[in-house]
C-alpha positions as CSV (number, residue, x, y, z in Angstrom):
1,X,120.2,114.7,98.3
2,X,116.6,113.8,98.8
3,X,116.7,115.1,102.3
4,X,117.5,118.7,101.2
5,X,115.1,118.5,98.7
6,X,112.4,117.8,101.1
7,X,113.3,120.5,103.6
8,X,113.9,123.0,100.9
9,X,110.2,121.7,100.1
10,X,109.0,122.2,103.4
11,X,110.5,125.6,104.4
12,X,108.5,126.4,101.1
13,X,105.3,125.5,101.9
14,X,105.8,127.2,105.3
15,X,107.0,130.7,104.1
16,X,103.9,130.0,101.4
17,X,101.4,129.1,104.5
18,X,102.7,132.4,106.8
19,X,102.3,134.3,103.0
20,X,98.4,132.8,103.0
21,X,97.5,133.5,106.4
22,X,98.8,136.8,106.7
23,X,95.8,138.8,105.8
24,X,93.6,136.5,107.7
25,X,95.6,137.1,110.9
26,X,95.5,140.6,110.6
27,X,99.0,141.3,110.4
28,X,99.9,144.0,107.6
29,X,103.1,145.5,106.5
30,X,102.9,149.5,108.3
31,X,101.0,152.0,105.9
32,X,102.9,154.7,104.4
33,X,100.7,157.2,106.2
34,X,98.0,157.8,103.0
35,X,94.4,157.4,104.1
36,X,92.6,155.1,102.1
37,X,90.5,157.1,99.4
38,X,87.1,157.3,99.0
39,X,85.2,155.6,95.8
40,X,83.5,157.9,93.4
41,X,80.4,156.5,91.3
42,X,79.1,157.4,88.2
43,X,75.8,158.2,89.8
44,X,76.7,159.4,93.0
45,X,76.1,156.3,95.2
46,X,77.1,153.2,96.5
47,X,75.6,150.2,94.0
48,X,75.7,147.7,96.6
49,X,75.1,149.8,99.1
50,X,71.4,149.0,100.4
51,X,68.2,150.9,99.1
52,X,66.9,153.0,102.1
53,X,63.3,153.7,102.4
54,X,63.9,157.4,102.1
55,X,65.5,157.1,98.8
56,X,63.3,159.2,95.7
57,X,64.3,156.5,93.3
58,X,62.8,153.5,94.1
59,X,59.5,153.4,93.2
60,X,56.2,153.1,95.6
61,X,54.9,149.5,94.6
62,X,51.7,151.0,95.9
63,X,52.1,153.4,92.6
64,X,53.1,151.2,90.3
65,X,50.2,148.7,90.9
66,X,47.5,151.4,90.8
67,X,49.1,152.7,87.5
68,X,48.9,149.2,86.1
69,X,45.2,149.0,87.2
70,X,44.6,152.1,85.1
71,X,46.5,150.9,81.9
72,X,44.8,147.9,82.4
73,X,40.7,149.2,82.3
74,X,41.8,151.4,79.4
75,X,43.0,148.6,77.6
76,X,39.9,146.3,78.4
77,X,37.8,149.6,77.4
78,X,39.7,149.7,74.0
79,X,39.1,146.1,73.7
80,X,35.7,146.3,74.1
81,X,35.2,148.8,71.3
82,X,37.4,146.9,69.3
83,X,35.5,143.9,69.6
84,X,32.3,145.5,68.8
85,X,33.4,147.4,65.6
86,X,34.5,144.1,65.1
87,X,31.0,141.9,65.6
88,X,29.4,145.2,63.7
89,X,32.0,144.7,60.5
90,X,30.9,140.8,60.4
91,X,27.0,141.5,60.9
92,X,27.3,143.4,57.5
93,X,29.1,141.2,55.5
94,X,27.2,138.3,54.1
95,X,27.3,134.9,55.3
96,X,28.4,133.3,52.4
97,X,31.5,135.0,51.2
98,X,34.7,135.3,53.1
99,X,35.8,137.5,55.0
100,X,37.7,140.9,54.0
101,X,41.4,141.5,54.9
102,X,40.6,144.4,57.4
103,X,38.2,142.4,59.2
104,X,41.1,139.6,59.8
105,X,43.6,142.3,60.7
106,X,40.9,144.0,63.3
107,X,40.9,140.3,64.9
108,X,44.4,140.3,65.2
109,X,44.9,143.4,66.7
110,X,42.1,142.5,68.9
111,X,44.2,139.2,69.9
112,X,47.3,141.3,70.3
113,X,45.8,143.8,72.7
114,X,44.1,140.7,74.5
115,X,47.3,139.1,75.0
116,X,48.7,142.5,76.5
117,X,46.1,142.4,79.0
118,X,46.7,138.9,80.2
119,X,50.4,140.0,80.5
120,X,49.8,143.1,82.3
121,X,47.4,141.4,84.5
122,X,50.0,138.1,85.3
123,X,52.4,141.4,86.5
């Protein structure tokens, strides 16, 4: 009995091997005459398809880094502003006493916008 067991085994594993190898020899059952169809995307192209240089929606890097340099001199120009309304606030308040709410919320803003710079400046 062990015999037939082990060519019952083995004429498995060779229909199983022909099964595998099939597709990789090219050999496919006839078509039934349909032409394969055609995908349709949401957007109306190809997502892995690659991006051409002719296509409108990728952006010019060009672009995007001279917008960047104008966001970032507006923001260093706001800064500046902010930091002297700032040094103006504190010249007027006396040395002894503390300092006001507003003037600590001016010099956070002023770190916040800071720290937006340095990011916008890392890229």
């Amino acid at each position: 009995m062990p015999v037939s067991r082990r060519h019952a085994l083995a004429g498995f594993v060779g229909v199983a091997g022909i099964l595998a190898a099939k597709p990789l020899l090219g050999l496919q059952a006839p078509s039934s005459g349909t032409a394969p169809r055609a995908r349709v995307y949401p957007n109306g192209r190809d997502p892995n398809a690659p991006p051409s240089l002719e296509d409108p929606s990728t952006p010019n890097p060009k672009a995007i880094e001279l917008a960047n340099q104008k966001a970032l001199r507006a923001d260093i120009a706001k800064l500046y502003v902010m930091a002297s309304d700032l040094k103006d606030q504190v010249d007027k308040t006396d040395p002894a006493s503390t300092l006001s709410v507003a003037v600590v919320k001016k010099a956070q803003e002023i770190e916040k916008l800071a720290k937006q710079i340095k990011n916008l400046a890392r890229g």
